[in-house]
N, C-alpha and C positions, 0 to 999 in steps of 0.2 A: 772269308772277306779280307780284303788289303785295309790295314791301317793306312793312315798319312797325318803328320804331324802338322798344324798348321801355324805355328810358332807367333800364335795370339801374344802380346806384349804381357798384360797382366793375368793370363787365363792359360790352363794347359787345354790344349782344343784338340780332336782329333776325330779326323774322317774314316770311320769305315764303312765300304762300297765292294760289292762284286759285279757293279754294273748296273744290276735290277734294281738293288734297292739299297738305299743310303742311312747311313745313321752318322749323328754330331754327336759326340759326349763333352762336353765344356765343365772344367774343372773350375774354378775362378779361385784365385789365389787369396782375395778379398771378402769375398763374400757368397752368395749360394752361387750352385754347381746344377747342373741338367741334364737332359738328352734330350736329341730333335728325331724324331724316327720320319717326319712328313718330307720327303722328297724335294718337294717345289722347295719347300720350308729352309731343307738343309743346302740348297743349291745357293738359295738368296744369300742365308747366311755365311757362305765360304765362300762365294761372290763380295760379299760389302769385307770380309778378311782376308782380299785376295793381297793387297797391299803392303802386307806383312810377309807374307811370303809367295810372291811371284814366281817362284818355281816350281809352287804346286803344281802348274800347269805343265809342267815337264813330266813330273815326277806322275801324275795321271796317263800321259804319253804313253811314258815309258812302259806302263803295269797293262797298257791295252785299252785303255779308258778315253779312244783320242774323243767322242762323240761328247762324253760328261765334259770332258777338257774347256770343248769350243762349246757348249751350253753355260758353263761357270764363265769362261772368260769373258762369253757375247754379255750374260746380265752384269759383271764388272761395266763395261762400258757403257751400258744404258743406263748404269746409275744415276742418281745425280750428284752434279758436279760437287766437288769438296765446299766446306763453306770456305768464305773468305777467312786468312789467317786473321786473328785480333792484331791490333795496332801493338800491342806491346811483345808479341811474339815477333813481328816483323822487325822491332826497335832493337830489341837482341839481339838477332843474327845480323843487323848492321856492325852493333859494336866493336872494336877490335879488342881483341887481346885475349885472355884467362879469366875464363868466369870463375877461378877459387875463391874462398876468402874465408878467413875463421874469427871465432869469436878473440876477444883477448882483453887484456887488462886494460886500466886507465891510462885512455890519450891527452896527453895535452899539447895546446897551440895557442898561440895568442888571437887567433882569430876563425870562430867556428860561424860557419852561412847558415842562418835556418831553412831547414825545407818543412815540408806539411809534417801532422800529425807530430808535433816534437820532436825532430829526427834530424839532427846539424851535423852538418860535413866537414868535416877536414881536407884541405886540398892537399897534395905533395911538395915538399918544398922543393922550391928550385934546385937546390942542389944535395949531393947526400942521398939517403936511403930513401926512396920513390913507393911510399908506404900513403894510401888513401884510407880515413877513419871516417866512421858515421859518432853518434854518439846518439841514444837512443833515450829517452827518459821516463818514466815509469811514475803510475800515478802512487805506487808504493813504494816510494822515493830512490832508489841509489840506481843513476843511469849503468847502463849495458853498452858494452864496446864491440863495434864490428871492423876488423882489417882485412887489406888485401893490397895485393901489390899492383893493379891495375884498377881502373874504375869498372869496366865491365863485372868483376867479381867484386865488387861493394855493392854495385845495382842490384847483382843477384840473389844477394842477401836478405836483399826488401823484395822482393820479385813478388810473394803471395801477396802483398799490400796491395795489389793489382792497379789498372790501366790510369783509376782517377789519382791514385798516389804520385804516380809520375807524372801524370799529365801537369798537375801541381808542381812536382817540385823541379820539370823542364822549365815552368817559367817562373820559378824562381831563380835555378842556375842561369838564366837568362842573362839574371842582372850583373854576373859578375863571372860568369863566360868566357872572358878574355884572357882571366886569369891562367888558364891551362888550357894547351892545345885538346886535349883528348876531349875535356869537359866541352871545349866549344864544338869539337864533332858532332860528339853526343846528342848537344842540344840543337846543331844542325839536324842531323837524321831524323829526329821527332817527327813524327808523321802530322800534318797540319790536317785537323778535321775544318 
């Protein structure tokens, strides 16, 4: 039987086939691991993983396999369609700049903007080092500092907070918006439900 690696994201996957009959062995890097020995079964499966590595379809080509090729690639396209990205995965790849950012010591500013959840912003000053802080506060008291050198990598700091944390705290930044170009992009690109 030919192996083929199928270069699953978080899973070590791997196809072996000699034509007649197929076998999946899925490793998961996270959590259980399996084998698919059912044919249809293993087709569907490396069909919905074909996205990860589209060259499978070559690399089946190439081993003699064009018949499996064009059965895995026809059920690819009869899939159904991807879902819609979430509003807040669409809001990031708007933003420009460097999604870095690291934790760090106490900020200070004479003027921090609340957003939700206890979590106030520090803008960049106009001129000088071009450094964005959050300041984070804790119900077991000594707040947490987050920096970065662009806004996109402060956002992404709070990222798990998910879609209703931003949606809050875009219209918060609303109010005072003006204050920095990037920050009024930002709250431009906000997707409007």
């Amino acid at each position: 039987m030919d192996s083929f690696d199928l270069h699953w994201p978080r899973a070590t996957a791997t196809l072996y086939t000699d034509g007649a009959h197929m076998k999946l062995v899925v490793r998961d890097k996270r959590g259980p691991s399996g084998t698919i020995n059912n044919i249809e079964l293993c087709k569907k499966r490396v069909a919905f993983g074909l996205d990860f590595w589209p060259e499978l379809l070559t690399e089946l080509k190439a081993k003699g396999y064009d018949a499996l090729a064009d059965d895995i690639e026809q059920r690819a396209g009869a899939a159904a369609p991807a879902p819609a990205r979430d509003p807040l995965t669409e809001w990031f790849d708007k933003l420009e700049g460097d999604d870095s950012w690291e934790a760090c010591g106490t900020k200070r500013t004479n003027k921090w903007h609340t957003l939700p959840e206890d979590v106030f912003l520090k803008l960049p000053p106009k001129r000088g080092k071009q450094e964005w802080a959050l300041k984070i506060t804790h119900a077991e008291g000594k707040p947490s500092y987050v920096c970065a050198p662009e806004l996109k990598g402060l956002l992404s700091s709070q990222r798990e907070r998910g879609v209703d944390f931003f949606s809050a705290a875009v219209a918060a930044c609303a109010g005072f918006a003006d204050e920095n170009d990037a920050l009024a992009r930002a709250v431009a690109a906000w997707p409007k439900h």
